[in-house]
N, C-alpha and C positions, 0 to 999 in steps of 0.2 A: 771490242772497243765500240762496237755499234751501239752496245746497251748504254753506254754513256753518254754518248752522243757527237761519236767521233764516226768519218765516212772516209773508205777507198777510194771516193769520188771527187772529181771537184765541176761545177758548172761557169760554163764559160761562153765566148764569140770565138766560133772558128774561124778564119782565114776569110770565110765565105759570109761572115756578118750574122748566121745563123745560132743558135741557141744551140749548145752541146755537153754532153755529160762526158767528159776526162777521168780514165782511170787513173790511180794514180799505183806509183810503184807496190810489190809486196813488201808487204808490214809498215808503210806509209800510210799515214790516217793525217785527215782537214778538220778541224772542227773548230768552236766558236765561246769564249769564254771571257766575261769581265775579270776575270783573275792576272793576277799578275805571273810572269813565267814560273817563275819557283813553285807557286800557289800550283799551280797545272801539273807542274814535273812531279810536285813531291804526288799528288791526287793518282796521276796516271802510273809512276812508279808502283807505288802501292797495290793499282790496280791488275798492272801486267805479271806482276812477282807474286802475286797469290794466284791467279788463274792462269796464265801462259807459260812462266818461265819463270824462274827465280834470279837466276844470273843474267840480263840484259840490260841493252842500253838503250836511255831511254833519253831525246833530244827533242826538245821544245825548242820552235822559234815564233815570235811574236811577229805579226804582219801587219801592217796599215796599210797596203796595196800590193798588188802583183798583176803580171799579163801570162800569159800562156800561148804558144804555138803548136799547133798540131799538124 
């Protein structure tokens, strides 16, 4: 997923005001695209059923903000 340009990680403000890198779950990926969700699923489907797995599920959600606590 990295080669596309999807990340484990997400960067945030910890608790302490500090600048920090958040892993995020296994098989959870953050990335970044003018597409619309469908445009993304069917892109990333495609992508995971030819090199990872064939039979998986694969859920897109579109974001305009978020907070995080660590």
């Amino acid at each position: 997923m990295g080669e596309v340009g999807f990340a484990q990680i997400v960067t945030g403000v910890d608790n302490q005001g500090n600048n920090k890198t958040f892993p995020l779950p296994h098989a959870t990926y953050f990335g970044s695209s003018d597409d619309d969700c469908s445009t993304v699923l069917d892109a990333v489907s495609r992508s995971v059923k030819v090199v990872i797995q064939k039979e998986i599920i694969v859920f897109v959600v579109q974001v305009s903000t978020w907070a995080v606590s660590y």
